[in-house]
N, C-alpha and C positions, 0 to 999 in steps of 0.2 A: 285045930285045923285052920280056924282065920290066924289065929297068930303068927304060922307059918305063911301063908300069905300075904301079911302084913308085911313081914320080913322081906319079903320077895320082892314086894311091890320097894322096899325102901331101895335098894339094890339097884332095880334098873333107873330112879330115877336117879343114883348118884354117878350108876356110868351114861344117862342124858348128859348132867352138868357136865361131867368130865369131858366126853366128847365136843359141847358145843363150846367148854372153856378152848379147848384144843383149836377148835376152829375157829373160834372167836381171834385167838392168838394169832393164825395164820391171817386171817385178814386182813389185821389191825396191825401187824408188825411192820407194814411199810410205811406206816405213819411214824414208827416213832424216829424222833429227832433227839441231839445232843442233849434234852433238856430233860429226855426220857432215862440217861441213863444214870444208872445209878451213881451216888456222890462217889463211892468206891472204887468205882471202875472207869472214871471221868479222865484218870491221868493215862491209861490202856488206848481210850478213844483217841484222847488228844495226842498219842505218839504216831497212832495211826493214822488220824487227820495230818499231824506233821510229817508223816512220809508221804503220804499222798500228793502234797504241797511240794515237794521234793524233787520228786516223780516228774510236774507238770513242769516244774522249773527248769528241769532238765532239758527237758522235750522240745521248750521251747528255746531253750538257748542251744539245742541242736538246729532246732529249725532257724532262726535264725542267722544259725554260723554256714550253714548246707542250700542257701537261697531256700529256703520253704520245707525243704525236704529232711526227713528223717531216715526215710528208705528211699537209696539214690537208684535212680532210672542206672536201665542196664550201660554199661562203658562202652565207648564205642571210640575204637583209635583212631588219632589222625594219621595223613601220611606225609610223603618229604612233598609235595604239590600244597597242601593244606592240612598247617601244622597244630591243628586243633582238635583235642579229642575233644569225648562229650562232657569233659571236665578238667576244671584247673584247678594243678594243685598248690593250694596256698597255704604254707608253712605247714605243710605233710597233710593236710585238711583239703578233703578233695569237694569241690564244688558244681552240680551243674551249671553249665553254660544255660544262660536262657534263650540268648540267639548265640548260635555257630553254622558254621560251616563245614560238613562232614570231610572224610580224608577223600571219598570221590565226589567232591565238588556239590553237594545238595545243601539246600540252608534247610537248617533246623529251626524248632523252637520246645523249650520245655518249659515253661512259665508253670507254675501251679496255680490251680485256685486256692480261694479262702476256704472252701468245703474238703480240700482235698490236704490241706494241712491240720485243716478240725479234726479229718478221718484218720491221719497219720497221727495225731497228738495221742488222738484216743486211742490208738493202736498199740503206742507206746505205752500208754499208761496202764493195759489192762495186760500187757505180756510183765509189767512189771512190779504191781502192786502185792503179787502175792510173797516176793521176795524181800518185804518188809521187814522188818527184825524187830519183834518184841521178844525175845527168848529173856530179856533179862526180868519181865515180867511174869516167865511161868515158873523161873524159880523164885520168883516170891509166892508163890502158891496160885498164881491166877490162871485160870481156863481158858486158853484161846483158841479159837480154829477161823478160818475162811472157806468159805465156799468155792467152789470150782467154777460156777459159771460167773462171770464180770463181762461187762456191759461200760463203755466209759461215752457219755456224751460230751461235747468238748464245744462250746461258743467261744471264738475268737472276737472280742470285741477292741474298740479303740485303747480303752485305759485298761480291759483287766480282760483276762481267758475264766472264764465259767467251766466249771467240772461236773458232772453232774453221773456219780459212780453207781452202777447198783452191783452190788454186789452184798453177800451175807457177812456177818462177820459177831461171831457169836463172842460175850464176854461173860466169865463167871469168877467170883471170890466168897465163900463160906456160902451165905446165904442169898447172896446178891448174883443174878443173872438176866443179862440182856441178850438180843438179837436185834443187829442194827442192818438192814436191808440196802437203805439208800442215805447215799454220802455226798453235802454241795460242797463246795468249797470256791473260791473266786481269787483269783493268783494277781495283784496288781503287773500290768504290763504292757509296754505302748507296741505290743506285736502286730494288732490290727493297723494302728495308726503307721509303723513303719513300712509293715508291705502294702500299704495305700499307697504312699509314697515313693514306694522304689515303682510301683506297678507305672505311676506319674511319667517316672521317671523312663523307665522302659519304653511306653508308650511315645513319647516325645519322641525317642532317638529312635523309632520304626518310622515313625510319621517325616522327620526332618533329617534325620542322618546327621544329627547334630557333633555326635563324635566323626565319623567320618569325616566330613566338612573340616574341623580343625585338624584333623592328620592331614588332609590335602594341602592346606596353607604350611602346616608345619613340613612337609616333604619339598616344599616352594620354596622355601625358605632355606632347607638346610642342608639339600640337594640340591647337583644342577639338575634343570630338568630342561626348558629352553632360554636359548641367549646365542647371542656372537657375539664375539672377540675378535678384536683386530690384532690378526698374527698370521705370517706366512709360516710357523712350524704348529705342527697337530698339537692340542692341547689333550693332557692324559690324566683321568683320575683312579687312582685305586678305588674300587667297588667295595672291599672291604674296611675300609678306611670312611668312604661315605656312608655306610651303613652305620657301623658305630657312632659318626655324628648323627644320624637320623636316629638312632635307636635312643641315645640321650636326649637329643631334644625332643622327641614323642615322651619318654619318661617324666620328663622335669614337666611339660608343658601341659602335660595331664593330672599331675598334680596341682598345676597353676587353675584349674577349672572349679568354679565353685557355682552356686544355685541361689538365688536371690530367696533365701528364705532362714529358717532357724535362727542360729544366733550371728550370721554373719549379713555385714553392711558396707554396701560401696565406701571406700575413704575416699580414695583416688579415682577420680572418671578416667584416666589413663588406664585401670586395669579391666574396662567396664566391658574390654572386649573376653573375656577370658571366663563372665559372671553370665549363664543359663538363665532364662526366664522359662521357669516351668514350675505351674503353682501346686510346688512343698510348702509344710511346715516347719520340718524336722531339717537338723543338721546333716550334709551330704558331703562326701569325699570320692575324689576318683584317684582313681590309682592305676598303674603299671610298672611292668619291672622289666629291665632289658634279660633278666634270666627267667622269663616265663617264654614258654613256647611261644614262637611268632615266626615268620619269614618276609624276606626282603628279596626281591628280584629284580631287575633293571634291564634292558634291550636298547639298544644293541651292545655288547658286552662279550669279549672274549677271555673267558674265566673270570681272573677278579679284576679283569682291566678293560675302564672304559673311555675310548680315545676319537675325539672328535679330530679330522682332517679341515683340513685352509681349501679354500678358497679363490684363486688367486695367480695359482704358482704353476700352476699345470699347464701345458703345452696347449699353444692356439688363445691362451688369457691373459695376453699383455694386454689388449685395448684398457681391462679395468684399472690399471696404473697401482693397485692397491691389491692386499690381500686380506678375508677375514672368515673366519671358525664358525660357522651356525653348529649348531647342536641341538639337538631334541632326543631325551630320553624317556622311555616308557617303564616306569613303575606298580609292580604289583606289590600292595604291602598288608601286612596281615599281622594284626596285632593283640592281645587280650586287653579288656579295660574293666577293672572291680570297683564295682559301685558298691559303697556303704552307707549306709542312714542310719544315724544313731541319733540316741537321748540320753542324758544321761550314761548308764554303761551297759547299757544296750545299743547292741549293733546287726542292722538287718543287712546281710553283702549279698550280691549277685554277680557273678560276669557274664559278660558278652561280648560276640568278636568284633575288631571293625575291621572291617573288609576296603580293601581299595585296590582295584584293579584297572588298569590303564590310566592312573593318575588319576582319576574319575571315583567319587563314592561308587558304591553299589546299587541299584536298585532298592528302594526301599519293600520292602515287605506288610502288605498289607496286612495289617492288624484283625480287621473288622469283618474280610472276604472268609469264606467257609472254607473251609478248609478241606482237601482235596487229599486221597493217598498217594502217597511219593512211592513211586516207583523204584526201589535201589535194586540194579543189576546186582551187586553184591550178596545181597540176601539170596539169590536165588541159585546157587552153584548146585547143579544137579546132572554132570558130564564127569565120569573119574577118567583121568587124562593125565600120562608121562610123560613127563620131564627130564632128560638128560642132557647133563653141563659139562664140556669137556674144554680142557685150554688146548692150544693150538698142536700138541703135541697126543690129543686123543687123552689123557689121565685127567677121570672125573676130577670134578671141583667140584664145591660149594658152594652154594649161591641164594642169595635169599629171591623166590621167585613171585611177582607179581603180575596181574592180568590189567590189561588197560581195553577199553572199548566204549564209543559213541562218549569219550571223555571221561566217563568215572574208571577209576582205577582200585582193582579189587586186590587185599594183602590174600596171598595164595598160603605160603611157605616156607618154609628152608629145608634145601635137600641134603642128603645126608651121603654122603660116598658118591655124590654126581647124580642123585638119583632122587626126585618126588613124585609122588604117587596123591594126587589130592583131585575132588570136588572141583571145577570149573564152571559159568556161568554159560550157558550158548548166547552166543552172540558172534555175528558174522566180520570179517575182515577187521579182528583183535591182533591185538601185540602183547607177546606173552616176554616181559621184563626183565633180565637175571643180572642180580649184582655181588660184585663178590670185591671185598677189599683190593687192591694192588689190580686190582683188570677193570679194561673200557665194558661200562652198560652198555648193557646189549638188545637193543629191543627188534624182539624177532616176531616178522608179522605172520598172521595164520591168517591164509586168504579168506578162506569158508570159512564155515561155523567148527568151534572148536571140535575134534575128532578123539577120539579116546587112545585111538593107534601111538598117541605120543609126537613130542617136540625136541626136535635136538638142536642145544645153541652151543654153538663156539665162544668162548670169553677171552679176548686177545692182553696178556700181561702188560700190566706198566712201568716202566722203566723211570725211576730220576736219574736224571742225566746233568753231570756241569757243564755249564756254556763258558766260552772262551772266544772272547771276540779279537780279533788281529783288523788294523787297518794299512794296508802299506806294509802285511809282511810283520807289523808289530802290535804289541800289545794294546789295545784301550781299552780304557777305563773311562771317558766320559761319557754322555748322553748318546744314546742310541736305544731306537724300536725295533728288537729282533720278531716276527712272525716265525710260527711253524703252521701251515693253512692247509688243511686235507679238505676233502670231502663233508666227512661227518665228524670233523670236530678241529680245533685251531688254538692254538695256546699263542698266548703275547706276554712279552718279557720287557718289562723296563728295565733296561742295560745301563749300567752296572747295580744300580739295587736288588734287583733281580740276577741270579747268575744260573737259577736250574730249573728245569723242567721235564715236564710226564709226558710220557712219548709209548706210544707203541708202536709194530711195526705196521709199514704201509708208504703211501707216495704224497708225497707233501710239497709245498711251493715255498722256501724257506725265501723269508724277505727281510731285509737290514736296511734301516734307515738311521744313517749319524748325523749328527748335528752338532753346532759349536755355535758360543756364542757371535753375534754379528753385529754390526753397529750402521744395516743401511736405512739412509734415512731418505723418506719419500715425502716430497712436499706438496702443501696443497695443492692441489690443482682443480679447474672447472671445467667441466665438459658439458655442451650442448647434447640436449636429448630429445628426438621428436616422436610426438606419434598421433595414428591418426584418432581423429574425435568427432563425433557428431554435430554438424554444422547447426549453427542458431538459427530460432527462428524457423518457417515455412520449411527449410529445407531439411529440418530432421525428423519430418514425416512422410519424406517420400527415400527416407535413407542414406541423405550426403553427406559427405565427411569432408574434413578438413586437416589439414595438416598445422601440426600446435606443437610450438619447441618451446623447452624450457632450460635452463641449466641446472645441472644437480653439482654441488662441491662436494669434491671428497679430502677428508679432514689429512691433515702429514702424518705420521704415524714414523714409528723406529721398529724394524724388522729388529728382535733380538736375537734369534735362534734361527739359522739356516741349513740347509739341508748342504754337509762338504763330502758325504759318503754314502755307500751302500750298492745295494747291488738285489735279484730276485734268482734265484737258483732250484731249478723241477731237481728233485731227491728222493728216490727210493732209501726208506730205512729197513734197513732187514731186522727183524730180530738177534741173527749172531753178533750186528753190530754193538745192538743194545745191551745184549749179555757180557760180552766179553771185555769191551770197555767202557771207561768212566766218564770220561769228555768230549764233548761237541767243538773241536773246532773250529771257526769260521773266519774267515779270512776276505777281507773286501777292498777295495780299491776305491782311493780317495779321489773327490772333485774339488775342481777349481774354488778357494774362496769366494762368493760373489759378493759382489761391491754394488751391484745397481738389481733394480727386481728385472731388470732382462738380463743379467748375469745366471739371477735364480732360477727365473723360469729355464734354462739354458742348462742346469744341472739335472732337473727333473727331467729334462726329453731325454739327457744321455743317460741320467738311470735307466731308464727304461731298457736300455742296451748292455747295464753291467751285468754282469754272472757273479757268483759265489764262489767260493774254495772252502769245500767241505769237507772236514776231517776226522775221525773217531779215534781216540786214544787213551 
């Protein structure tokens, strides 16, 4: 009887041990460290540790390459007004913008923090740690599994990123077996230190508009924007042609930008204007490319020609004895610019827009102010509302259709057989947009607040047409400015470079101005000038004036280009004319050559009296 007892009693104390061995295990098993595990299974750890290592290296050289991000914020397109989406794509690598410019006109920002790329790192790290590869380990006979739940904590510091993994990760061989819970690891990496740096950097160009600022001088510089010129014939620049100089020298000149800091050193005080003081460590590059999204505009400007008028020459302005060109043009210019900071072969890049509109930076944007929710019309389309697109003959068209109102402009759709059926924003006295290849935009305004009942817009076809200039009945071929000037819209042709143009039908002011060289030459002369001024003394307290003449000189100058032709002619274009034939004849009658600027002026009063001979063929 006791000896069964005995028995019994040995029994429960071995399943005590057993049990509190068991638990003892579970308690203790987050302690154990590399040092814990067996000599056997030490090369299983360390493949594991080295994918981990792996993993982080990744992560961060996505983040890195992605301004900060691993998982990029949602897309958001730009439009033809504002050609920046919420990211640029660099060498098929698409990047947030940290500052831009939405497609309906709102400034953005997506800057990350440091806690919000720890969260991303981590995030990465623990969707991808179980897809590790030790298989060639379990055919040498070794027991692996991981656990399901992971945990990845992620310190982004200056010289290295901290890991700090929990997860299970059990190892077994013959008689050797571990469970390793928690995993440190520390990845050398100057990640911290770079987005300190770029953040430096960002912050500066919110605060000063430092890029901006340099596209203003470089637009000064490589555009006209204001000057006069002494010349009695209009001076004329291709728009497309100035652009491409701008768009080069915005490229080269933003590459020429460097940061007083890393491994570069003033050589030359000559280049000292082009060198940012903003206190980096780290080596910094700027960049732009003339094939990354941007746009260029300019006012006043008829299509891609922009042509300043004299001066001088106009009837009733002989007293000036001289003739001379002011010009002032207004540029909106929008450009991407990719900041990189690197070490070594790491490289932390960001972009951001610069903005310039009316020759003027932007507004800078305050950094430090709270931040407030932005309102975008766009987001809120809650009216379903048709759309039907017909040409002038009634047969649907296609048209890609967009909503504009209070200045943002919302992307709707494209209709399919003349017909969309979409989502609209409410909002009162909008213009609902339709554009279709070969036909004039059409922006059709909706008085009231958008109506569901539907929109119907007419899209008038466009025609290219060859120009064929005649003066005197014959052909020419040298300098001349043909207009075509409607209403709502005006095409200018530099004659003979130019010989064709988009025309639809409608009533136009068709204008010809020829020109030949001239050789009058106008000699200095001085002219008194008076006027009046506040008298000295006592007396310009109770308001007296006085009369003060000065002489002003005006310099001699050589008229080279004179106005010996042309004429303005009112012209209904029908559509059958556009259809059925090819060429725009035009036919104008010639003026006197003038010899003296009162010859000149003398051509321009009778312009004003010539007619056109307009012909379709």
């Amino acid at each position: 009887m006791f000896k069964k007892r005995g028995q019994v009693t040995v029994f429960i104390i071995i399943a005590i041990v057993i049990v509190a061995a068991i638990a003892a295990f579970f308690i203790l098993r987050s302690t154990i460290t590399t040092s814990a595990v067996p000599a056997s299974l030490e090369p299983v750890y360390a493949s594991f540790l080295a994918c981990l290592e792996d993993d982080t290296v990744t992560g961060i050289t996505v983040l890195e390459s992605q301004g900060g991000y691993i998982e990029l914020p949602e897309f958001k397109p730009g439009s033809q007004y504002m050609p920046f989406s919420s990211q640029l794509n660099f060498l098929g690598n698409p990047i947030p913008y940290w500052y831009y410019v939405s497609g309906n006109n709102i400034q953005k920002e997506q800057v990350p923090t440091l806690s919000d790329m720890e969260e991303q790192l981590g995030d990465f790290i623990e969707n991808r740690i179980n897809n590790c590869l030790l298989d060639s380990y379990l055919e040498n006979g070794y027991g692996v599994s991981m656990g399901e739940e992971v945990e990845a904590d992620v310190k982004i510091n200056e010289e290295n990123v901290e890991i700090n993994l929990d997860m299970a990760l059990a190892m077994e061989r013959a008689n050797d077996s571990v469970v390793v819970n928690s995993h440190n690891i520390a990845v050398n990496s100057r990640l911290g230190k770079l987005y300190s740096d770029a953040r430096a950097i960002y912050d500066y160009e919110q605060e000063s508009l430092f890029l901006e600022n340099y596209g203003v001088d470089t637009l000064r510089l490589y555009a006209p924007v204001d000057g006069v010129e002494i010349s009695c014939s209009p001076k004329v620049w291709s728009a497309d042609e100035v652009f491409d100089e701008l768009g080069m020298a915005i490229e080269e000149n933003t590459l020429a930008l460097k940061v007083n800091g890393g491994n570069f050193e003033l050589q030359n005080p000559e280049d000292k204007y082009f060198v940012i003081d903003v206190p980096v460590e780290e080596n910094v590059l700027f960049l732009n490319s003339r094939n990354w999204s941007h746009s260029f505009e300019v006012n006043p400007s008829q299509e891609s020609i922009m042509i300043a008028k004299p001066v001088g020459n106009q009837p009733g302005m002989g007293m000036l004895g001289f003739c001379y060109i002011p010009y002032h043009f207004v540029y909106n210019v929008n450009y991407p610019v990719l900041v990189q900071v690197y070490s070594g072969s790491e490289i932390f890049q960001f972009p951001l827009a610069v903005v310039i509109q009316g020759n003027k930076p932007r507004e800078a944007l305050d950094t430090s102010a709270i931040e407030t929710p932005e309102i975008d019309l766009c987001d809120y389309k809650n009216t379903q509302v048709t759309v039907n697109v017909f040409d002038t003959s009634l047969n649907p068209l296609d048209a890609n259709i967009s909503f504009k109102c209070f200045g943002e402009i919302c992307q709707i759709g494209q209709t399919e057989d003349g017909v969309l059926s979409e989502l609209f924003p409410q909002c009162v006295n909008g213009f609902v947009i339709a554009k279709s290849d070969g036909y004039k935009t059409v922006n059709e305004p909706v008085p009231t607040t958008v109506q569901s009942n539907g929109v119907i817009v007419i899209l008038e076809k466009m025609y290219n047409k060859n120009v064929n200039l005649k003066l005197d009945g014959r052909d020419y071929n040298e300098e001349a400015i043909i207009s075509f000037v409607s209403d709502d819209d005006s095409k200018t042709l530099i004659y003979p470079g130019q010989k064709q143009v988009n025309l639809s039908q409608g009533q136009y002011e068709v204008q010809v101005y020829i020109y030949r060289n001239s050789s009058i030459k106008l000699q200095e002369t001085t002219q008194e000038q008076c006027t009046e001024v506040p008298k000295e003394g006592l007396g310009a307290l109770f308001g007296l004036t006085e009369e003060k003449c000065f002489d002003v000189t005006i310099p001699s100058q050589t008229i080279s280009s004179a106005l010996v032709g042309g004429g303005n002619q009112n012209y209904y274009i029908a559509e059958s004319e556009l259809i059925d034939f090819t060429t725009i004849d035009i036919n104008a009658d010639s003026l006197a050559t003038p010899r003296t600027l009162e010859d000149l002026q003398k051509n321009y009063i009778e312009f004003e009296d010539k007619g056109l001979d307009i012909n379709f063929k």
